[in-house]
N, C-alpha and C positions, 0 to 999 in steps of 0.2 A: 627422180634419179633414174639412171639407167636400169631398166627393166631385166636388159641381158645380164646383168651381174644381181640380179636378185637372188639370195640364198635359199629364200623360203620353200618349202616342198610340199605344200598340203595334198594329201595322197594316199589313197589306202595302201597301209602296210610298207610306204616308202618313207625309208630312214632318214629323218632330217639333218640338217648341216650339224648339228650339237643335240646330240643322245643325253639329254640333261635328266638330274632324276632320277636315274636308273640304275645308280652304281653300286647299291645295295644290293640289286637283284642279283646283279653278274657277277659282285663279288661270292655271294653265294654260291650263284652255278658253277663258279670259278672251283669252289673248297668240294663240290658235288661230281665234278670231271676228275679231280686228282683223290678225291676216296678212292672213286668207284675203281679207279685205273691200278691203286694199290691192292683189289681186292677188300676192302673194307664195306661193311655195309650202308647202302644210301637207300635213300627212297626216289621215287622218279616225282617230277614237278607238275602241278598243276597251275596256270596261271590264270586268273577271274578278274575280271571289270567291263565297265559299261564300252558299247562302241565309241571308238574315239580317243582312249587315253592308251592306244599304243600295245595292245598287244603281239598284234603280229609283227612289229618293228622289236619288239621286243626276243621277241621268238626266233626270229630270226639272228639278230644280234649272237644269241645263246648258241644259236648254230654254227655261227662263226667261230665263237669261241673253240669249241670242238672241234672244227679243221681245224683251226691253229695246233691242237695240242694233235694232229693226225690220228683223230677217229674217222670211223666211218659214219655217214648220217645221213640220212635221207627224212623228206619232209612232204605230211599231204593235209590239202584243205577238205574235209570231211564232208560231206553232202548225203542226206537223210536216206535220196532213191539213189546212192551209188554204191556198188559191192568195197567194201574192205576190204577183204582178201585183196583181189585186185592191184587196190589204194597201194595196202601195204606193203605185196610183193613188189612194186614197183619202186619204190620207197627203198627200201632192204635191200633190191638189185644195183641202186644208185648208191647205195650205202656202200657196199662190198665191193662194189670196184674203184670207191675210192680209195681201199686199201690192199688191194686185188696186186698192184706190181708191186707192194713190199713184201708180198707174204711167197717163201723158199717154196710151198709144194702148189704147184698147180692144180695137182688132184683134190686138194682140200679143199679150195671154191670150187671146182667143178661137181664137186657133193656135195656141196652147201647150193647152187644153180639146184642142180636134182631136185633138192628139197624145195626149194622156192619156187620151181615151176611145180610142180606136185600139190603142194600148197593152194597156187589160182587156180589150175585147171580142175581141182575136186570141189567147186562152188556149185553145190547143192541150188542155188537160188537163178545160176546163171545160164543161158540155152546151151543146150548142147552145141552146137555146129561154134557160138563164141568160145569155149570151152576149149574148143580144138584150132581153133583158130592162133590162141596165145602164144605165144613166146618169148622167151624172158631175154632176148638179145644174144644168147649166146645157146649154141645148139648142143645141147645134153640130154641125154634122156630123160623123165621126170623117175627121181625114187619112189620104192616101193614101199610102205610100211612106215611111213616118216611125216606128219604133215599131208596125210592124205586121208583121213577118215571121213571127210564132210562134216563131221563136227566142232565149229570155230573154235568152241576154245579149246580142245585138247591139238588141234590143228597150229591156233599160232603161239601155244607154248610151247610148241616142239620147235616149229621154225624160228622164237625169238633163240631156244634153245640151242640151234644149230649156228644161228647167226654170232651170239655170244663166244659160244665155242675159237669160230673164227676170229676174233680179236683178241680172243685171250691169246692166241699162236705170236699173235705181235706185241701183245703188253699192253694192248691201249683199251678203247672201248667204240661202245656202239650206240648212237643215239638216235629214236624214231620220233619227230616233230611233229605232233598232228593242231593242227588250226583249225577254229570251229567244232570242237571238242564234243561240243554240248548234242551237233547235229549228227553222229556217229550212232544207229540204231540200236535197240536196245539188246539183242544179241550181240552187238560187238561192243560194246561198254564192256558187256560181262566176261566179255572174250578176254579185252583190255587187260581187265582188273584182272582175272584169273591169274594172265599171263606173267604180267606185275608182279602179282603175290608169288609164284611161285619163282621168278628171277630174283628177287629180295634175298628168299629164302636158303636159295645158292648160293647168293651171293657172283651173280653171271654180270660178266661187265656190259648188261646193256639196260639205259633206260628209256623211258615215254616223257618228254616233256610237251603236255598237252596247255592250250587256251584255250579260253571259250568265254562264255557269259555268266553274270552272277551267279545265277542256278545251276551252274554246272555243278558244283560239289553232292545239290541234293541228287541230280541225276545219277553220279557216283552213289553216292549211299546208295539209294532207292535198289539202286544193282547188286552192290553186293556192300556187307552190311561193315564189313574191315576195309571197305576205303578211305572212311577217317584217319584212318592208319598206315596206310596203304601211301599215300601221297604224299608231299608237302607242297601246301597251296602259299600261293604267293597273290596278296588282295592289290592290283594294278590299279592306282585309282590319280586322279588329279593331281597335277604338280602343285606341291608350295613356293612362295612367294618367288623367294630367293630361286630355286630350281626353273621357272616359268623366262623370269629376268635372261638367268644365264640361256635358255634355248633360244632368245630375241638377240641377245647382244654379242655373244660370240661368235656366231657368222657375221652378224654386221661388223664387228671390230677387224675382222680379217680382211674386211671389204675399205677399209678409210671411214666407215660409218658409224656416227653415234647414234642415242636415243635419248630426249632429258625425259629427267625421273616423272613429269607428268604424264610422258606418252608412255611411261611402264604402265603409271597404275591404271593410264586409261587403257591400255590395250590387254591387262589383267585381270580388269571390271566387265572387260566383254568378253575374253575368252574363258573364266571362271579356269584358269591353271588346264584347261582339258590341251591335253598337245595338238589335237587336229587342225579347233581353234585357233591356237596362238597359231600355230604356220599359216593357217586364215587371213588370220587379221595381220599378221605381221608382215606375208606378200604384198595384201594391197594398200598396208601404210608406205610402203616402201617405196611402190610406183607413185602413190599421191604427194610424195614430198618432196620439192624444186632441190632441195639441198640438203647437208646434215648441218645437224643433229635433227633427227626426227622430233615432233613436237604433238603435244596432244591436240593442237587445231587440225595436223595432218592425219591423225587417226580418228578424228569426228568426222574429217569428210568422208575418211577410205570405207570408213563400216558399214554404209549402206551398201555397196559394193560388196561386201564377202557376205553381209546377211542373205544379200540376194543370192548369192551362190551357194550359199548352205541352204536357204531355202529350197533350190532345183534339186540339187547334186546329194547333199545329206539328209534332209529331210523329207522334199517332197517325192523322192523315187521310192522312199520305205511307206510314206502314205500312199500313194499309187499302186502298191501292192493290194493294198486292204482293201474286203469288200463292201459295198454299204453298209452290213450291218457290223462288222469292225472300226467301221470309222465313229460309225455312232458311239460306240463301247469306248475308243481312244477318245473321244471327244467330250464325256462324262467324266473319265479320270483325269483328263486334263482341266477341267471346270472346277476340279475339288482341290487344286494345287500339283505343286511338282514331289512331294513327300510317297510314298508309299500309300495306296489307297486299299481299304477294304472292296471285297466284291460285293459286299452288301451294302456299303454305302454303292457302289456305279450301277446298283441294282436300284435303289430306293430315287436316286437323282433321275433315273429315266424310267421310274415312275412301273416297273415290271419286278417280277420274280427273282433271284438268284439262278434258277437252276435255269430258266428261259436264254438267260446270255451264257450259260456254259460252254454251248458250241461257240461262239464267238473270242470267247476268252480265250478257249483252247487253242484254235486258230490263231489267234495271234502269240499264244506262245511258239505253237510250233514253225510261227514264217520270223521268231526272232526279234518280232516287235514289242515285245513286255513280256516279264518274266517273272515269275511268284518269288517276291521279297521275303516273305514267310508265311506261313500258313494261316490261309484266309487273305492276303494281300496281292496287290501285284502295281508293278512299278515299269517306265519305260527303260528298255536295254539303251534308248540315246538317248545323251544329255542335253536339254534345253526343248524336249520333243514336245515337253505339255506348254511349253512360253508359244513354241509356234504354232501349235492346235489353236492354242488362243486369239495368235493375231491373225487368224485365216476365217475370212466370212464364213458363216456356215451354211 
């Protein structure tokens, strides 16, 4: 069929033609925007699952939402050697002027600006000459006494402080989107959380809706010990049946295009409900079929086709990271199934110590590539990682 009218989007963090699935989540954030905006108290969101079932499509969505209802928001992808401060201030600048021409006193942002350049340029971590170099796009002086002591977290509880302030002026609220959640260092978790806890506490209409990877909640704890309490975690994981269906057939339907119920449950059996998948598989049954109604003969031939391109594109560029002796490490947990694996079993399979592969483990949690399931285990952050350890010569 025509290729140029193909719906499918497989793509990191790009929202597919039918957001299927997910109408639980939004409905919630939906009931989470209209507390917070009444003054009532909420908790800010944290959202958890493996790569590939959507969370920054997800995250994003949530953001939308909150323009509609005219908040401010701003949004950043977290990265382990990059400054927060920074992140954030930039984030909160984009936030406040998207509600910057409804708000009557001008002097009010331009004291809240103060504070947010005050805020970057006090980064204890950052060189001086960058430091002076900053500006927050609009020219104000930085404040004095607000957001400037160089220590994070009493630093971005004043600025989330100052920020909230300014929306309370309009009714509405304020909402910081951080992506990759997990990869935010361990000063600024705690900054996070601090900040969190004491905006709760107010009751300040602004929150953090954060995603990341499974382990992200223990990274929370491990920081600070009330963020079990502190968040509400929302577990992102595989669509069911029925949810999988509809993200295949409602663009096709819009398009003059069927699917018969074989090529559902064959293009369901290969993409195990994961969304990246199905827009995978579902692109290249589309080009491989002369006509509709799509058919399971055309999703047997199309699959070798997206396997190969999830082999380059999702799988073999996250192996390409790892160094020899990661690969080894991934290539023992992959041998013992796709389940959660002890480290004492990937110790006892290659035939060495526990504590010998520690640096290797550790490495690969911190580049993303498997993440501690629970204590003593570890499992890979993508799904179907250890099928393709397995079909890859060694």
């Amino acid at each position: 069929m025509d290729p140029v009218r193909n719906p499918y989007a497989p793509g990191a963090g790009q929202r597919p033609p039918e957001l299927a699935g997910r109408d639980r989540e939004l409905a919630q954030f939906d009931v989470v925007l209209e507390r917070v905006a009444a003054g009532r108290p909420e908790r800010s969101l944290v959202l958890t699952g493996l790569r590939g079932v959507g969370k920054t499509v997800l995250l994003n969505a949530m953001r939308s939402a909150a323009i509609a209802r005219l908040w401010g928001t701003g949004k950043i992808e977290a990265r382990p050697d990059s400054s927060l401060r920074r992140a954030v201030a930039g984030a909160l600048h984009m936030a406040v002027r998207e509600i910057a021409p409804r708000h009557r006193a001008p002097e009010r942002i331009d004291a809240f600006l103060g504070v947010l350049k005050a805020f970057a340029v006090h980064d204890p971590a950052a060189p001086k000459n960058a430091r002076l170099r900053w500006q927050p796009g609009i020219d104000v002086p930085a404040s004095r006494g607000r957001a400037d002591s160089g220590d994070l977290e009493i630093d971005l509880t004043e600025l989330f402080g100052a920020a909230a302030s300014v929306a309370t002026d309009l009714g509405v609220g304020m909402a910081l989107f951080v992506d990759e959640l997990q990869d935010v260092p361990a000063e600024g978790v705690s900054a996070l959380c601090t900040a969190c806890h004491e905006l709760s506490q107010s009751r300040s209409p602004l929150i953090v809706v954060g995603a990341g990877l499974p382990h992200l909640p223990a990274v929370l704890s491990s920081s600070k010990s009330y963020s079990e309490r502190l968040f509400r975690y929302l577990l992102i994981d595989r669509l069911d049946r029925p949810s999988a269906d509809r993200a295949l057939t409602v663009p096709a339907d819009r398009e003059g295009v069927a699917f018969t119920v074989e090529a559902l449950d064959a293009l369901y059996a290969a993409a195990d409900g994961f969304p990246y998948f199905i827009q995978s598989y579902g692109k290249v049954a589309w080009d491989a079929a002369p006509e509709t109604p799509i058919t399971d003969k055309d999703v047997l031939v199309s699959a070798p086709e997206a396997e190969a391109e999830l082999a380059v594109g999702f799988f073999g560029s996250r192996y390409e990271r790892a160094t020899p002796a990661e690969r080894e490490y991934m290539r023992a947990m992959a041998a013992l199934g796709d389940r959660p694996v002890g480290s004492a079993e990937v110790a006892e399979a290659l035939g060495r110590r526990p504590s010998s592969l520690s640096p290797a483990r550790d490495s690969l949690i911190k580049k993303g590539l498997v993440y501690s399931a629970e204590r003593g285990s570890i499992a890979f952050t993508v799904p179907h990682f250890g099928r393709y350890l397995r079909d890859q010569p060694a």
